[in-house]
C-alpha positions in Angstrom: 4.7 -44.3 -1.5 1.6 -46.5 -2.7 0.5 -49.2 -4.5 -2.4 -50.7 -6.1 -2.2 -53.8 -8.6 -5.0 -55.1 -10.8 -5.4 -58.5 -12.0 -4.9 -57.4 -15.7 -3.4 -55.9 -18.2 -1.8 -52.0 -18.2 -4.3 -50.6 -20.7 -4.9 -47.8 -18.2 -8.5 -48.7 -17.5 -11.0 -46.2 -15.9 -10.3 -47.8 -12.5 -6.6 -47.0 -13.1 -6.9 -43.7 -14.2 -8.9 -42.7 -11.1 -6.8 -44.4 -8.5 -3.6 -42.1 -10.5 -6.4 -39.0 -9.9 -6.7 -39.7 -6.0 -3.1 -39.8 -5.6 -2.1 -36.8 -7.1 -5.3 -34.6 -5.6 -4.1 -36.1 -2.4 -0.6 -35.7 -2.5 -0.1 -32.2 -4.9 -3.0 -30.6 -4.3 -3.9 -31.3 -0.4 -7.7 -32.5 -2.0 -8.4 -36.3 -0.2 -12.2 -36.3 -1.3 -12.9 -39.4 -3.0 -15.3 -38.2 -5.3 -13.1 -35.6 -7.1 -11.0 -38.3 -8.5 -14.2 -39.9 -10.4 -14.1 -39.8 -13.8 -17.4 -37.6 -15.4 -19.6 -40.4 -18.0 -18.2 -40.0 -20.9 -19.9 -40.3 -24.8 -18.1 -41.3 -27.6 -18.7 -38.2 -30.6 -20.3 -39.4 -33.5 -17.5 -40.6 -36.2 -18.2 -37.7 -38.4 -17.7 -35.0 -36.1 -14.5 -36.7 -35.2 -13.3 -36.6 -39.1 -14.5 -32.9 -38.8 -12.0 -31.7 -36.1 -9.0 -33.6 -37.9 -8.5 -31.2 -40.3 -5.1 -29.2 -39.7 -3.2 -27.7 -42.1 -2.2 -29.9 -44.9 1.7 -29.3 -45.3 2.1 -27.6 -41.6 4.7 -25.5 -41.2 5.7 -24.5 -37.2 3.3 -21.2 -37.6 0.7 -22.9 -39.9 -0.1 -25.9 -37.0 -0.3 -23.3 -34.1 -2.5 -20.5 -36.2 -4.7 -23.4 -36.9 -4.5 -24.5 -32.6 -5.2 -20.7 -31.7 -8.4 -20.7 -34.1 -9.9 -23.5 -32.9 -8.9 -23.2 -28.8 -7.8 -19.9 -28.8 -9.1 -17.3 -26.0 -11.8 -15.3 -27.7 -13.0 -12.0 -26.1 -16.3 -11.9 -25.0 -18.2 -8.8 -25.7 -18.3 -6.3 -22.3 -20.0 -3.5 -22.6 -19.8 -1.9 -19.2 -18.2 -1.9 -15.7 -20.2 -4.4 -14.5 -19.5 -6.9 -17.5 -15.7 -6.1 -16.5 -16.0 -6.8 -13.0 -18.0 -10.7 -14.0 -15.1 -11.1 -16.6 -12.4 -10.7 -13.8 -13.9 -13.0 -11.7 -14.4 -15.5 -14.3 -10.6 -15.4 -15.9 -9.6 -15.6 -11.9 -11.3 -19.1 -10.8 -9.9 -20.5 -14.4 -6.2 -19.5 -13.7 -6.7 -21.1 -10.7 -7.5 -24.1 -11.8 -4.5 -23.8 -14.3 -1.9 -23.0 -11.8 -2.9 -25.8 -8.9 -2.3 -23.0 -6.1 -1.8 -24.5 -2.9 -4.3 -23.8 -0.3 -1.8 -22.7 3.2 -0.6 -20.1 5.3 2.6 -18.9 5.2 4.9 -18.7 8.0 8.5 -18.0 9.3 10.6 -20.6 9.3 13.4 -18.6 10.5 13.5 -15.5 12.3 15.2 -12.7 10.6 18.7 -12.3 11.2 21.0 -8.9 10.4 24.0 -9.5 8.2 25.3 -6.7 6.0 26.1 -6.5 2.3 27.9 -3.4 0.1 26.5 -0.8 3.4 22.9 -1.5 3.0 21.6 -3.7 5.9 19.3 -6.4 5.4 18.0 -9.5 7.0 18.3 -13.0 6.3 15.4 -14.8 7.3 13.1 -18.1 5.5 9.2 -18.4 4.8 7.6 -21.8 4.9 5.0 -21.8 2.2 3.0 -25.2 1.9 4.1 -28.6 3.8 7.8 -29.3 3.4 8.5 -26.0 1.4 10.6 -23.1 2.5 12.5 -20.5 0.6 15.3 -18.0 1.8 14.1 -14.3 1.7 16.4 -11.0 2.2 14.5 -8.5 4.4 15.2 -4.8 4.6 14.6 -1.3 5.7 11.7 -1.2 8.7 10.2 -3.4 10.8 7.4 -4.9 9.2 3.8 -3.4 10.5 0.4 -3.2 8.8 1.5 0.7 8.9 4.9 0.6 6.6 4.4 -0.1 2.6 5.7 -2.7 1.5 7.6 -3.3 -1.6 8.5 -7.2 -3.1 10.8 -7.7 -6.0 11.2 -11.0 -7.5 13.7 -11.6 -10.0 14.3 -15.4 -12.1 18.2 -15.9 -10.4 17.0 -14.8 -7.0 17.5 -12.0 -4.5 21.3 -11.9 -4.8 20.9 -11.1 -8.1 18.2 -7.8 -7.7 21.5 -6.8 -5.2 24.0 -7.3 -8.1 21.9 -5.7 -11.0 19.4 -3.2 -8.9 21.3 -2.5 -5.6 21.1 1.4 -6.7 17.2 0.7 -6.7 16.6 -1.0 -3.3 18.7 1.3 -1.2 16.6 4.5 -2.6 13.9 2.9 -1.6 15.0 1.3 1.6 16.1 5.4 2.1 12.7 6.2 2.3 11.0 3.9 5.1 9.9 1.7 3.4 9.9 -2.1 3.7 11.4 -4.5 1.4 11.5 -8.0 1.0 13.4 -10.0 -1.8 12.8 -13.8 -1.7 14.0 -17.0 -4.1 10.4 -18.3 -4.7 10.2 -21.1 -6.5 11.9 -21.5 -9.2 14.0 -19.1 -8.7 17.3 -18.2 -7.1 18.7 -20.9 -4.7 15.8 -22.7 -6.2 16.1 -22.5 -9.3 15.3 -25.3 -11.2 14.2 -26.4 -14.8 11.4 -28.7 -13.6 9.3 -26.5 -16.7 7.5 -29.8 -18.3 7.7 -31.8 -14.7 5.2 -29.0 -13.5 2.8 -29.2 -16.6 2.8 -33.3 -15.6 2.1 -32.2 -11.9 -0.2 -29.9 -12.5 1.8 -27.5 -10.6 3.5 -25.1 -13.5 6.3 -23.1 -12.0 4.6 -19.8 -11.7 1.7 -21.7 -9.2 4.6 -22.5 -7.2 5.4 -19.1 -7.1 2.1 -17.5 -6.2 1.7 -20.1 -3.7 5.4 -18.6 -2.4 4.5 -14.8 -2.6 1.2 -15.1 -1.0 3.3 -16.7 1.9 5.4 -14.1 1.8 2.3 -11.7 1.8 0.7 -13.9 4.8 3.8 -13.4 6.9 3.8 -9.8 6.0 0.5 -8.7 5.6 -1.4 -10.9 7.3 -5.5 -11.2 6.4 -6.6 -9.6 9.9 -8.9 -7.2 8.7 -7.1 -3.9 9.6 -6.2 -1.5 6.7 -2.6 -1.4 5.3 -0.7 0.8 3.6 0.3 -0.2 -0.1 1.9 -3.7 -1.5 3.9 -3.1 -5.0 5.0 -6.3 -6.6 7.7 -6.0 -8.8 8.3 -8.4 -11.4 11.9 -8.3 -13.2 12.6 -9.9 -16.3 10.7 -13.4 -16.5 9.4 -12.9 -13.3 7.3 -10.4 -14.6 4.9 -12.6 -16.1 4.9 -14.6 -12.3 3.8 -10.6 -11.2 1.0 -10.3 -13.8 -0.3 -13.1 -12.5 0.0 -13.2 -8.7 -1.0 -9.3 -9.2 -4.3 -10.8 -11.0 -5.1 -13.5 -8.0 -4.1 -11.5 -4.7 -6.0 -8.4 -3.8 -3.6 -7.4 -0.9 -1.1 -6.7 -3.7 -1.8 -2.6 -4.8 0.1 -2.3 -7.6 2.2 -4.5 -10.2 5.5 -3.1 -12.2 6.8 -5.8 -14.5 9.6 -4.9 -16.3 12.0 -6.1 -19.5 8.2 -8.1 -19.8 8.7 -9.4 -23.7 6.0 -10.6 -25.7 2.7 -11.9 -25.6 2.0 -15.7 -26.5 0.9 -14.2 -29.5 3.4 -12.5 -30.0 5.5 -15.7 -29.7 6.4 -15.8 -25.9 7.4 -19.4 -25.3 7.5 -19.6 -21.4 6.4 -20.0 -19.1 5.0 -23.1 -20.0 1.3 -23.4 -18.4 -1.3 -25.9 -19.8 -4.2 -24.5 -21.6 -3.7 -20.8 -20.9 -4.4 -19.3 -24.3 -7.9 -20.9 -23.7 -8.1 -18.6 -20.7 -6.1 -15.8 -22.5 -2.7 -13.8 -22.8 -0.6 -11.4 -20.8 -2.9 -8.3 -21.9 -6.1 -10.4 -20.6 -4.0 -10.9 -17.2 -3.2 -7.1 -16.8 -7.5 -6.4 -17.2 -7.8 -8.7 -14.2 -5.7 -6.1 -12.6 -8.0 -3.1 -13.0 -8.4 -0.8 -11.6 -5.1 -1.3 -9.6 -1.5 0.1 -10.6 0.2 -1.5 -13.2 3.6 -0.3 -14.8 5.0 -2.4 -17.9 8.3 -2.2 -19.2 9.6 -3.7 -22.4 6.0 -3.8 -24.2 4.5 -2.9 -27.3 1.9 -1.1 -26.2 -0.6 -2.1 -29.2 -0.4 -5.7 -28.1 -2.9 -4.5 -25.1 -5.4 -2.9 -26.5 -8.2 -5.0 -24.0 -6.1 -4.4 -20.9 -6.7 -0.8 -22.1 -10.1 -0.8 -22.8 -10.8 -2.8 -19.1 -8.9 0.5 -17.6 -11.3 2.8 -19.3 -14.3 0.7 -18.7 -13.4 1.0 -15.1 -12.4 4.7 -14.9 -8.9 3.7 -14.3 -7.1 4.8 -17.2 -4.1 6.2 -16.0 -3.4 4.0 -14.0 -2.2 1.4 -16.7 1.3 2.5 -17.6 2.7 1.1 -21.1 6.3 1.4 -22.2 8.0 0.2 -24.9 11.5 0.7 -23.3 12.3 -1.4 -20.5 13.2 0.9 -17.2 16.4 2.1 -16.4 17.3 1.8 -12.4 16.0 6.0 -11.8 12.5 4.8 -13.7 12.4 2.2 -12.1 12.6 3.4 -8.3 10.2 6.5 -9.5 7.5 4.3 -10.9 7.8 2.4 -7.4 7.6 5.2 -5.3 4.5 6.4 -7.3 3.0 3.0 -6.9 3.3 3.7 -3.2 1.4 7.1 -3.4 -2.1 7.8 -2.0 -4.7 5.4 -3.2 
């Protein structure tokens, strides 16, 4: 707790607003430098090109206000005429969906060991990965030990690993069948955690889905560890809502070889309504996330396929087409354990 009075009013002054800056860099984002709370000088815009940018729609309807948003702050694609052009564009999209998602800076651990427990004859572990200070999450652990030399396969699904059991339990014992790790844990906000904290995280700067890439790269640090030595395939699969959290983390984590994100939905554009993370159509949609994939594996389920048309073009641009996978159908469990397995294949 802190506290800081001023011998005036509440107007929320500059000095205010920069003290309420150093507390949550400090405190949410682990960032105690003094100087990145300061505000930038700031210029007042001449009145008339204030009166110009107040100009919505004159009777707004719901669609009318947010055509007129998207055309004025919408994502616009840049013109990228090469592989090299791609490459810069990935990098680019990257550091500003950083920003957006207020990823936590840490290194996962274990916060408890893996213990053996046993559930409808497929064995599995219970064990729980710390993420940043003062967060930990339950994970279910199965098949081999873990080792830089067994693939790895990580399903996340919006009510938790109890549920993939429930809904997909055909699915994870073929796979645990053949020798392959896998590892199903209640990131946040999902499972045990589950929580609808959806506009608490846009006032924290911390949107759900940053909470869960900060989760899953703690679940990759524990696993696959950043030692240098090369390791057989990471597939992140993405069920439902969770897909979206997949796109993403698959966009921002390079130890993860290939994404499947099925029963997807929309775009934005499409009218997707969560998750809820400020600003992103100024960075861009789901089929601008999938071209920061390339030229990695991806497998969507649950898509129209025209919707991601620059995803396509990024894949082409980069030699890669096949390896971006667009179905309209979601998969079934047999597709969905097949598109797995060939995630795992050779490189």
């Amino acid at each position: 707790m802190e506290s800081a009075q001023w011998e005036s009013e509440h107007d929320f002054s500059k000095p205010m607003r920069e003290r309420m800056y150093a507390f949550f860099n400090h405190y949410l984002m682990g960032n105690a430098d003094p100087a990145a709370a300061l505000e930038p000088p700031l210029s007042p815009e001449p009145l008339p090109t204030l009166k110009a940018l107040n100009q919505p729609p004159a009777t707004p309807s719901d669609t009318s206000i947010i055509d007129w948003y998207k055309g004025r702050f919408g994502f616009r694609h840049a013109l990228l005429p090469d592989a090299a052009a791609w490459v810069a564009y990935r990098q680019n999209l990257k550091s500003r969906l950083t920003l957006l998602l207020g990823d936590v800076q840490s290194q996962g651990s274990v916060a408890l060991a893996p213990r053996v427990s046993d559930q409808s004859a497929a064995e599995w572990q219970q064990m729980r990965i710390a993420s940043e200070p003062g967060i930990e999450f339950p994970a279910l652990l199965f098949g081999a030990k873990p080792s830089t030399k067994t693939a790895l396969v990580l399903l996340v699904h919006p009510k938790g690993g109890q549920a993939i059991l429930k809904e997909y339990g055909e699915v994870v014992r073929s796979l645990q069948a053949t020798g392959v790790t896998i590892l199903l844990p209640d990131i946040r906000l999902t499972g045990v955690l589950e929580r609808n904290w959806s506009l608490d995280g846009i006032l924290w700067n911390r949107p759900e889905i940053g909470m869960g890439l900060t989760d899953l790269r703690a679940c990759l640090d524990v696993l696959r560890p950043r030692d240098g030595r090369k390791t057989r395939q990471v597939v992140l699969v993405g069920l439902g809502d969770a897909g979206f959290t997949a796109a993403i983390v698959g966009a921002l984590e390079p130890r993860v070889s290939a994404v499947i994100a099925d029963r997807l939905g929309p775009t934005f554009a499409e009218g997707r309504q969560s998750p809820l993370i400020a600003n992103l159509r100024r960075v861009g949609d789901l089929p601008e996330l999938v071209a920061a994939i390339a030229p990695r594996r991806i497998v969507l389920g649950g898509v129209k396929p025209a919707q991601f048309s620059f995803a396509s073009r990024a894949y082409e641009a980069l030699h890669a087409g096949p390896a971006l996978e667009l179905r309209e159908a979601p998969l079934n469990g047999p597709e969905l354990t097949r598109s797995v397995l060939q995630a795992l294949g050779p490189n």
